[in-house]
N, C-alpha and C positions, 0 to 999 in steps of 0.2 A: 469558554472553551467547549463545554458539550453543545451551546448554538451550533460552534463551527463544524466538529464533527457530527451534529445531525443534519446539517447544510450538504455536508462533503458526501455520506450516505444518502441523501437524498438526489444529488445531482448526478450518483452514479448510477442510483435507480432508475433515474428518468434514461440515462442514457442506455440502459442496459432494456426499458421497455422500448425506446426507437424502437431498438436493435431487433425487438420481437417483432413488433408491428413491420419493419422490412422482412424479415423474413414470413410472416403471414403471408405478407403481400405478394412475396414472390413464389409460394406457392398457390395459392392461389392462381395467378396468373398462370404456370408451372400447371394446375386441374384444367384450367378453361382452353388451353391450349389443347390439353388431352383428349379433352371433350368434342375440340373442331370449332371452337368459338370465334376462333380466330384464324376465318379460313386465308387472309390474307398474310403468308410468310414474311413480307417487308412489314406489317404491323404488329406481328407477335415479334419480331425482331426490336422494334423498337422499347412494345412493351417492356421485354426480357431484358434489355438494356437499361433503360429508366430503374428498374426498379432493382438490379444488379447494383447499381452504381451509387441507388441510394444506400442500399446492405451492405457496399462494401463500405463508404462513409461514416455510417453510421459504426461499422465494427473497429473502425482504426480512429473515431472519434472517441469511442469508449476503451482500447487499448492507450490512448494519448493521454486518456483522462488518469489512468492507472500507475500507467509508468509514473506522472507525472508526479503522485499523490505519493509513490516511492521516491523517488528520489528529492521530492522534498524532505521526508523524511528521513532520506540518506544524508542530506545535507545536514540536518538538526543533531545527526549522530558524529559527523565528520568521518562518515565514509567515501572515499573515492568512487563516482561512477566509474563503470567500462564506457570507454568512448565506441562511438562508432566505428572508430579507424581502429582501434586497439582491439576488440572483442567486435567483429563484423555478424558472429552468429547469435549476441542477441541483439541485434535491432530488424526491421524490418520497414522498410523506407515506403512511406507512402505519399501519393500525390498532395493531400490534402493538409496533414500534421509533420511533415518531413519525417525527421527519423524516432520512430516508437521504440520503446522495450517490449522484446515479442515476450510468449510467458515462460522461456525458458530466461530469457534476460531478469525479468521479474522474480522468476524463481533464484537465480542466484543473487541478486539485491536483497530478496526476503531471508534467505539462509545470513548475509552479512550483515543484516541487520539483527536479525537475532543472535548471531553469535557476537555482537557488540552491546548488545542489552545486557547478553549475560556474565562476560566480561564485566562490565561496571556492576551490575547487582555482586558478580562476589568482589570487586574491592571495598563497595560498601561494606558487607558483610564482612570482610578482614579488620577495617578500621572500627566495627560497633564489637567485634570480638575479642580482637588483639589489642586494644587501646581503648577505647571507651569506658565500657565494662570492669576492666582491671584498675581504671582510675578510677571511678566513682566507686569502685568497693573500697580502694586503698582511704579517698578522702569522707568516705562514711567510715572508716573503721577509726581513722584520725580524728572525727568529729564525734565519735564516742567515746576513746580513750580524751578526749578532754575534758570534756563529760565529764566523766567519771573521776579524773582528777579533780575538778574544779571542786564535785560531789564531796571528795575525801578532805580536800582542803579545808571547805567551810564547816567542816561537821564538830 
C-alpha cells in the first residue's frame, strides 16, 4: 500500500515538474522574443505555438492525473461523481484527456469525500461507545461476580 502511494506521489511530481519545465520554456521563449531573437514573426509564431501547446498538455495531463486519483477514491467511498451533463461547471473538456475535474470540481469531490470519512469515523465511534464498551464492562463484571462466587464456594 505505501509502494502505491509513493508511486501515485511520485508520478504527480513528475507531472507537475513537465508542467514547470513547459512553462520555463515558454518564458523563455516569451525573453528571446523581447530581446529580437526572433526577428522572423512566422518563427516566433511557431515557436509560441509549440511550446503553448506543450503547457497546455502537459497542465490538463496533470489535471486528468488528479481528477482521476479523486474519483477513484470517490468510488472506494461509494460517492456519486457529478457527471459532465449533470454539473457542466466542474469539468473542463480538453482535446487530449476529454473531460477533466477543473479545481472547483475537485474542490467539491474533496469536501464529499471528507464529509463521508467523517460520517463513518462517528458511526464507528457510536458502535465502540454505545455497544462495545458497555458489553465488555457488563461480561468483565460477570466474569468477576463468578469469580467471586466460585471463591465463596470452595472456601
Amino acid at each position: 500500500m505505501a509502494y502505491r502511494i509513493r508511486e501515485l506521489f511520485s508520478e504527480e511530481a513528475r507531472l507537475e515538474r513537465q508542467l514547470d519545465e513547459c512553462i520555463q520554456d515558454f518564458q523563455n521563449a516569451t525573453a528571446a522574443h523581447e530581446r529580437g531573437e526572433y526577428a522572423d514573426r512566422e518563427h516566433w509564431g511557431e515557436v509560441h505555438h509549440s511550446v503553448s501547446r506543450r503547457r497546455e498538455a502537459s497542465a490538463s495531463l496533470l489535471d486528468a492525473y488528479r481528477g482521476k486519483r479523486l474519483s477513484k477514491e470517490a468510488a472506494k467511498y461509494d460517492i456519486e461523481m457529478p457527471t459532465e451533463k449533470g454539473r457542466p461547471e466542474f469539468y473542463w473538456q480538453t482535446l487530449r484527456c476529454g473531460f477533466v475535474l477543473n479545481p472547483q470540481g475537485r474542490t467539491y469531490l474533496r469536501r464529499a469525500l471528507d464529509e463521508e470519512k467523517t460520517r463513518r469515523r462517528e458511526v464507528k465511534t457510536y458502535w465502540v461507545t454505545r455497544i462495545i464498551l458497555p458489553v465488555t464492562t457488563v461480561l468483565i463484571g460477570l466474569i468477576g461476580a463468578i469469580t467471586g462466587l466460585i471463591a465463596v464456594i470452595y472456601r
